[in-house]
Structure formats: structure tokens, C-alpha cells
TORBA-801020 format. One line per 3 residues: their letters; for each residue y, z, x of N, C-alpha, C. Coordinates in pm, 1 decimal. Each point is the difference from the previous one (the first is absolute). Example, Ala and Ser with C-alpha at 12.3 -4.5 7.8 and 13.67 -1.06 7.14 Angstrom:
TORBA-801020
AS> -569.0,780.0,1319.0,119.0,0.0,-89.0,120.0,0.0,90.0 | 105.0,-72.0,-35.0,119.0,6.0,82.0,109.0,73.0,-77.0
END
This chain:
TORBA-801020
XXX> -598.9,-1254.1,-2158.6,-46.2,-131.4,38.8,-101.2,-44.6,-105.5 | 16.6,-140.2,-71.9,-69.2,-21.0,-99.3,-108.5,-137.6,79.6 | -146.0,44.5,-45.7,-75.1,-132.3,55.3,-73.9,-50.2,-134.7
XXX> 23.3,-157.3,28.0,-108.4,-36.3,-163.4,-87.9,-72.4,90.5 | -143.1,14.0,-104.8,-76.6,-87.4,63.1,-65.3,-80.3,-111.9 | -115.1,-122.2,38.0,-19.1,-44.7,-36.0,-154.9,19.7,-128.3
XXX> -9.3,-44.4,-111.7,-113.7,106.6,-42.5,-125.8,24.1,27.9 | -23.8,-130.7,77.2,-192.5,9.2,75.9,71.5,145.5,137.7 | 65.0,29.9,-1.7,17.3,120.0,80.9,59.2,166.8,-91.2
XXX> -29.0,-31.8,-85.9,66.2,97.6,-131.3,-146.4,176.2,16.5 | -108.5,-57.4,98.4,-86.8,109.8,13.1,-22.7,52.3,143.9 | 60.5,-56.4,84.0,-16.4,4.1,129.8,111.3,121.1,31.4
XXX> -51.5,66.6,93.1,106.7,163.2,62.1,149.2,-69.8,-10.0 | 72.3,51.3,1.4,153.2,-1.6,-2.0,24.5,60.3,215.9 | 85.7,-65.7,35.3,27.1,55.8,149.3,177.2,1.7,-33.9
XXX> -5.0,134.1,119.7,169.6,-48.0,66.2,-47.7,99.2,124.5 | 74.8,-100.5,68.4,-1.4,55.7,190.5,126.2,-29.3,64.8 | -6.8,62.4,111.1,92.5,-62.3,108.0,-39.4,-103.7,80.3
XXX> 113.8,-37.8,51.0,-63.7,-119.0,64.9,-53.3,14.7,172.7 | -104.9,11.0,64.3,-27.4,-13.7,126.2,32.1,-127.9,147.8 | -20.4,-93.0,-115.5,17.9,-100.5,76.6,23.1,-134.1,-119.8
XXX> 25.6,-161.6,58.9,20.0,-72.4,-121.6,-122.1,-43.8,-58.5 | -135.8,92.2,37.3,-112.8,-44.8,-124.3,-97.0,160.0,15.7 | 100.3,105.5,15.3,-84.4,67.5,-30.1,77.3,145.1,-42.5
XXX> -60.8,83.3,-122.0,93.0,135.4,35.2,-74.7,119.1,-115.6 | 15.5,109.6,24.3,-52.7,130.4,-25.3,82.7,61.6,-131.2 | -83.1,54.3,-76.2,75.5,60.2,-121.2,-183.1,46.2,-88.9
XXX> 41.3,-39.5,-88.2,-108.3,72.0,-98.8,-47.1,-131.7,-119.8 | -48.9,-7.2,-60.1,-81.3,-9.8,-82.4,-56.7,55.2,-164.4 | 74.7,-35.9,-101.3,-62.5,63.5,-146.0,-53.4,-96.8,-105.4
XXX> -120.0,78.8,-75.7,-32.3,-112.1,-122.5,41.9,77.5,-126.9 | 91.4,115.0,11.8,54.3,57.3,-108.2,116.0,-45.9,-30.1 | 17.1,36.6,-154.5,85.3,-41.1,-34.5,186.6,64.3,46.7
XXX> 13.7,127.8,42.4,101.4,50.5,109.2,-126.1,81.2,40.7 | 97.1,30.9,127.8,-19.8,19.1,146.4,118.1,117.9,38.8 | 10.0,115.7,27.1,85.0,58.9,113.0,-37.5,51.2,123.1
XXX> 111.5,-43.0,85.9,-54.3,25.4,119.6,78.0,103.4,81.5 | -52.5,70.4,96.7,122.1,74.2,50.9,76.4,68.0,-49.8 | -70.7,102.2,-109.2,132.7,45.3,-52.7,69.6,-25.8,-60.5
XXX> -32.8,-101.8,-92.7,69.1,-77.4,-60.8,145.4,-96.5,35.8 | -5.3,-17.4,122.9,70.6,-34.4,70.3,-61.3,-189.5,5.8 | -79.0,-14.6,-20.9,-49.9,-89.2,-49.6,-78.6,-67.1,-135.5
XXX> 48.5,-49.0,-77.7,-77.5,-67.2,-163.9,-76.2,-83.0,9.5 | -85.8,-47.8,-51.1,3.2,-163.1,-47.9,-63.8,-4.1,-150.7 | 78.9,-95.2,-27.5,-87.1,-1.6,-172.8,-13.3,-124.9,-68.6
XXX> -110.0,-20.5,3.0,-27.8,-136.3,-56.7,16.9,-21.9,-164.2 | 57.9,-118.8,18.5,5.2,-74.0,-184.2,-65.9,-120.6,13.3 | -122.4,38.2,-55.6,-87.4,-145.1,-47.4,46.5,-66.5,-107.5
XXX> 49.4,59.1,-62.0,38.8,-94.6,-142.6,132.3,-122.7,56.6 | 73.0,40.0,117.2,41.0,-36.1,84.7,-25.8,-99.0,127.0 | -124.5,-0.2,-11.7,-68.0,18.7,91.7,93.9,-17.6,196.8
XXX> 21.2,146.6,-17.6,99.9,58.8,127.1,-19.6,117.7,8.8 | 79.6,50.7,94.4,-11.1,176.0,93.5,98.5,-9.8,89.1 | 45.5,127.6,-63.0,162.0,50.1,62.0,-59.1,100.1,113.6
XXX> 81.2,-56.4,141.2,37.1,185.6,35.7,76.9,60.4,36.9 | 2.9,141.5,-15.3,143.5,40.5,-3.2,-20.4,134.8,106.9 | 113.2,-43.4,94.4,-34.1,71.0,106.8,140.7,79.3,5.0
XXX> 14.2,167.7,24.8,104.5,71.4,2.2,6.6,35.8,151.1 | -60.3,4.3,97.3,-18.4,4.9,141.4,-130.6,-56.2,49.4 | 56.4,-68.6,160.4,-82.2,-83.8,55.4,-103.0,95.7,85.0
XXX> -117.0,23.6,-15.0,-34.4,122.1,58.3,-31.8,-56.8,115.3 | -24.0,-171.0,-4.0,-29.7,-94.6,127.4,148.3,-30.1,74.8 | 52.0,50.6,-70.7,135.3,-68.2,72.4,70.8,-107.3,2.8
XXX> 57.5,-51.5,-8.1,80.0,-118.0,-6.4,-80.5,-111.9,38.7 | 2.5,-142.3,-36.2,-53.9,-143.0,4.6,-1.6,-88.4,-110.6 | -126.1,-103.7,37.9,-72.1,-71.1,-89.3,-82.1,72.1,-86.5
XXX> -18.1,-21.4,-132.8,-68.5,115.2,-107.2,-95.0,-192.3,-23.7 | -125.7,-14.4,-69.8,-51.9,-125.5,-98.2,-64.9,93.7,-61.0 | 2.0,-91.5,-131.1,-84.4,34.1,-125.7,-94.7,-77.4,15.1
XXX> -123.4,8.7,-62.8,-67.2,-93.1,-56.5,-135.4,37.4,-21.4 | -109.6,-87.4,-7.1,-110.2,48.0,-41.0,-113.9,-22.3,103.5 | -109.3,71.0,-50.6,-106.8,67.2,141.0,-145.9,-108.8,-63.7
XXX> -21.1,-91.8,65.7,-86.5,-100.8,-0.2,-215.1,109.5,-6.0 | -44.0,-87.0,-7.1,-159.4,125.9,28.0,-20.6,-56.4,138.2 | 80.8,-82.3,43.4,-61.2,-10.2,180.4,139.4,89.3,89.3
XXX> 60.1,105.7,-121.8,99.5,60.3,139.5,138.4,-85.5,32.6 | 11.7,-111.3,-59.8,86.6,-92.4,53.0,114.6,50.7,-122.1 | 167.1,15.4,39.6,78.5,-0.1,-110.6,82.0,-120.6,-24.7
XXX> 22.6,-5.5,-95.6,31.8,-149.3,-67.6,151.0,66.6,-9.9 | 106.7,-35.2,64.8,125.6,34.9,10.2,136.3,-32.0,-99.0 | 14.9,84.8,-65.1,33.4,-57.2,-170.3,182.2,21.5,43.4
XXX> 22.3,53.8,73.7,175.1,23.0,42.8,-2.2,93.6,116.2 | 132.7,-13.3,38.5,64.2,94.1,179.4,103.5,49.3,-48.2 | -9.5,65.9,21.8,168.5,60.4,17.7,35.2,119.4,103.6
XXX> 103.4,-45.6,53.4,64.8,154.1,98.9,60.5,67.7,-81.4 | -2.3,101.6,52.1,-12.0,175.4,-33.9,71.5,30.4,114.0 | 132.0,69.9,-21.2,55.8,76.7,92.1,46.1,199.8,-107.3
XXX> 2.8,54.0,138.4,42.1,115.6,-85.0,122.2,12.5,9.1 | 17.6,88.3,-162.1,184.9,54.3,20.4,19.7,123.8,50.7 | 109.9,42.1,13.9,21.9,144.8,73.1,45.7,75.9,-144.0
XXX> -45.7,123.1,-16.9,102.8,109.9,-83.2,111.6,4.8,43.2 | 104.1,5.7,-67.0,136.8,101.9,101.5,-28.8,99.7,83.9 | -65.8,127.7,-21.4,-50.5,100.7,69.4,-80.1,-78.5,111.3
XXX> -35.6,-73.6,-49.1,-152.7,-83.9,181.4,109.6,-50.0,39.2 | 97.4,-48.3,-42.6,74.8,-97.4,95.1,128.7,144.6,78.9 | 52.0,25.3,-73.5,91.5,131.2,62.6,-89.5,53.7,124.9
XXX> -196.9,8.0,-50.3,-31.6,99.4,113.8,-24.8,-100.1,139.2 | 14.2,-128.6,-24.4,-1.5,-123.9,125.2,98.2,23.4,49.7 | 114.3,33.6,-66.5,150.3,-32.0,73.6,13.4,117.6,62.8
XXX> -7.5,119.4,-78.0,11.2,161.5,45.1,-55.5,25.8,130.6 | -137.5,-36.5,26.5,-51.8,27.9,95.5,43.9,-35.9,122.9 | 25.1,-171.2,-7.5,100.0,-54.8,132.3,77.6,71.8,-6.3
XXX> 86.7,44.2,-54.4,145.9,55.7,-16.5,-66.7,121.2,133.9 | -56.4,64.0,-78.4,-20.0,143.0,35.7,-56.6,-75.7,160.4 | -100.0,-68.4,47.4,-53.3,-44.1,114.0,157.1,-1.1,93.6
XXX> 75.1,-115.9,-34.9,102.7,-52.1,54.0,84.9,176.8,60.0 | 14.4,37.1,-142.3,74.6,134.3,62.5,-66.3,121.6,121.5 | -91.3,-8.8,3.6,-93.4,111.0,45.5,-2.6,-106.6,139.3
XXX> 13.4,-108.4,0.6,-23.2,-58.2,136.2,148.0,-0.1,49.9 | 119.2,-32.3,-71.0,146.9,27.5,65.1,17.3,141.2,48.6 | -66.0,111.2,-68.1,26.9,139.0,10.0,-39.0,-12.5,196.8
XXX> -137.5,-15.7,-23.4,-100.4,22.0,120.4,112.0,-74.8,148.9 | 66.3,-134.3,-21.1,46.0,-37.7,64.8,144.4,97.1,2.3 | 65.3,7.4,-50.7,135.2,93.5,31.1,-22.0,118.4,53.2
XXX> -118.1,59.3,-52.1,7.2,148.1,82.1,-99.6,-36.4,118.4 | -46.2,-143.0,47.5,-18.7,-18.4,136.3,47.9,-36.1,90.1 | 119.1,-60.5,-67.8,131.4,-6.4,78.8,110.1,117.4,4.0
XXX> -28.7,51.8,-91.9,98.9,127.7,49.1,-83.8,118.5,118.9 | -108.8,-15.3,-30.0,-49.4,105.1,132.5,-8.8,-27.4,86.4 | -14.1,-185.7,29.9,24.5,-66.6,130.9,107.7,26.0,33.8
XXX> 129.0,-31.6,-66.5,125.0,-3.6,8.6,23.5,149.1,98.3 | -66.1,105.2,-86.4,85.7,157.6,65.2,-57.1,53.6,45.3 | -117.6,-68.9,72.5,-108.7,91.2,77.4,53.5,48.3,116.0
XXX> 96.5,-69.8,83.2,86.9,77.5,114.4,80.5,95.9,9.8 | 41.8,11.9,-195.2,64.7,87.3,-66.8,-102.7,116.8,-5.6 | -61.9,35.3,-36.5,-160.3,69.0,-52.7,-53.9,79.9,146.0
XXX> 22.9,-80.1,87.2,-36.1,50.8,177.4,95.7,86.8,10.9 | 151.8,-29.4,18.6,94.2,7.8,30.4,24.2,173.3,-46.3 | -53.9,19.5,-155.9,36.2,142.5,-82.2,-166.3,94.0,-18.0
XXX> -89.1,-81.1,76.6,-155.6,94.6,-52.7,40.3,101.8,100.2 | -47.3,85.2,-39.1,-71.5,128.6,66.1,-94.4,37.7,83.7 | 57.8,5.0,134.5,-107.4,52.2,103.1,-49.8,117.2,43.9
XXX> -137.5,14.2,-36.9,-51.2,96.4,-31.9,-21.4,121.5,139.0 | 19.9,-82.0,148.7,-14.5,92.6,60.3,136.5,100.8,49.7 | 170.8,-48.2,-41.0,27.4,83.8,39.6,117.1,-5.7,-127.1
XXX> -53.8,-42.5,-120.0,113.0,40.7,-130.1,87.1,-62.3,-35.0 | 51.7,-109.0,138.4,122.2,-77.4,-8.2,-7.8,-112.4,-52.4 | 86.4,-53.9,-91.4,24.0,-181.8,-50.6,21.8,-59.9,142.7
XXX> -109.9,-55.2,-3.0,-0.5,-129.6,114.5,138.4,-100.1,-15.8 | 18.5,-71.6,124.3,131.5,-59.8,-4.7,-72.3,-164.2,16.0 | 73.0,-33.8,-58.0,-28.2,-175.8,18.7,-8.0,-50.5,188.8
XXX> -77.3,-70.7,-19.5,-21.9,11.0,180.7,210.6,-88.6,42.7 | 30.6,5.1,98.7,96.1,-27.3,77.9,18.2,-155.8,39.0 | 57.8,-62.0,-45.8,22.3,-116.7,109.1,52.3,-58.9,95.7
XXX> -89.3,-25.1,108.8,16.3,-28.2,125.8,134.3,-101.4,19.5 | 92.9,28.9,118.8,95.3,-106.1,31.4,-53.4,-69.6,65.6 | 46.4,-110.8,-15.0,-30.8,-167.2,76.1,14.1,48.3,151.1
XXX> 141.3,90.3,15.3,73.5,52.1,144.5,-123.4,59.9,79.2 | -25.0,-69.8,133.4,-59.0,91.2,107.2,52.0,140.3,-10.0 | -73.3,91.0,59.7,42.7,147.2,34.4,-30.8,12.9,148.8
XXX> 160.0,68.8,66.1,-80.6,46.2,123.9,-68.4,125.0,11.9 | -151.1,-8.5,55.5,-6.3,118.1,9.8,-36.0,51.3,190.6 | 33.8,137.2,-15.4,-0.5,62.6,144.3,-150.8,70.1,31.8
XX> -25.0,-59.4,103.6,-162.1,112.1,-14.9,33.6,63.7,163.4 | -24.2,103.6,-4.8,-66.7,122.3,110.8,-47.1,10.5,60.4
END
């Protein structure tokens, strides 16, 4: 992002920020001639002979938005020299590991559902063949009752 300014401002700090709101936003401040920030993840480097300052940003450590340049007044006030949005790109690898992960989510949640339907499914099955412990025998699936009355004889 290239900002020029004007030359009664050629001694005043150099700014670039994000934007907070539409008259106000956070970043930093230099009266050198470059600047790295972050790791170099952030530049800025002024050309007076130019009278301008580039910056060159390789990751947003703020994250995606409004970025302004411009210059830092002695009452605090910045004189707003350009805007620009800033979005980030993905690597292949960052983007594979966005997709991978759903992938893997999606699967691990179909798994969970099929084998909760299959144990729902054969749990009468599962009764039907466990092992009862007090006299050794495979339990039998309980019996079902006929609709038919029964007579019975009592004594």
C-alpha cells in the first residue's frame, strides 16, 4: 500500500492502522525511515525524496479489514492519507486443512450415527444371545402373546 503526502507533512510520524470505526482506528506509529513490525510480517518504508511510504504487509496479524495510512498530527489526531481492505489468502495446505477437517468432522459424525443405529437396530438381537450368568443358558427372546383368550381351569 503506497501513501504520498503532502510536504508541510514530510516530518510528522508516518501511521498505518486498522480501522475501528469510520473516524477512528489502532495500529502504530513511526518517524523512521523503515519500520518492521511483527516479525517482519509487517514493513513500512518511507521515500522522502518521494515524498511517500509504502507498506508491505505479508500477514495480517490484525486480521482482515480496513488498513489507513497516513500521518500522526502533535495533537494525536491522524490525517488519513488512504483505506484500503485487506483480506487474507489461504495456502493450499491452510485451505486443504479447512476442508480436511470438515471432511474428517462430517465422517466421525456419520460413523457415530450408523453404529447408533445399528445397536438400536439389534439390541433385541444382543438380549436375545447374552449370557445369563445365573444358570449358563442363552436367554431366549421373550414370547409373544396371542390376541386369543385362553381358557384356563382353576381348582
Amino acid at each position: 500500500m503506497e501513501c504520498s503526502y503532502e510536504q508541510g507533512h514530510a516530518t510528522l510520524p508516518k501511521v498505518w492502522c486498522k480501522q475501528n470505526s469510520s473516524l477512528c482506528c489502532s495500529g502504530f506509529a513511526t518517524a523512521n525511515l523503515e519500520e518492521s513490525l511483527h516479525e517482519g510480517q509487517v514493513v513500512i518504508r518511507v521515500q522522502p525524496e518521494r515524498l511517500s511510504f509504502t507498506v508491505s504487509v505479508t500477514h495480517l496479524p490484525e486480521g482482515p479489514g480496513v488498513y489507513w495510512c497516513g500521518v500522526l498530527q502533535p495533537n494525536n489526531t491522524i490525517i488519513k492519507l488512504r483505506e484500503q481492505t485487506f483480506s487474507t489468502s489461504l495456502s493450499p495446505l491452510e485451505m486443504a486443512w479447512r476442508i480436511g477437517r470438515w471432511l474428517i468432522f462430517l465422517l466421525l459424525l456419520l460413523s457415530m450415527i450408523v453404529s447408533c443405529l445399528y445397536s438400536h437396530c439389534n439390541s433385541g438381537k444382543e438380549k436375545a444371545e447374552s449370557w445369563d450368568p445365573d444358570d449358563g443358558f442363552r436367554m431366549t427372546p421373550p414370547q409373544k402373546h396371542s390376541s386369543r383368550r385362553q381358557r384356563v381351569d382353576m381348582y
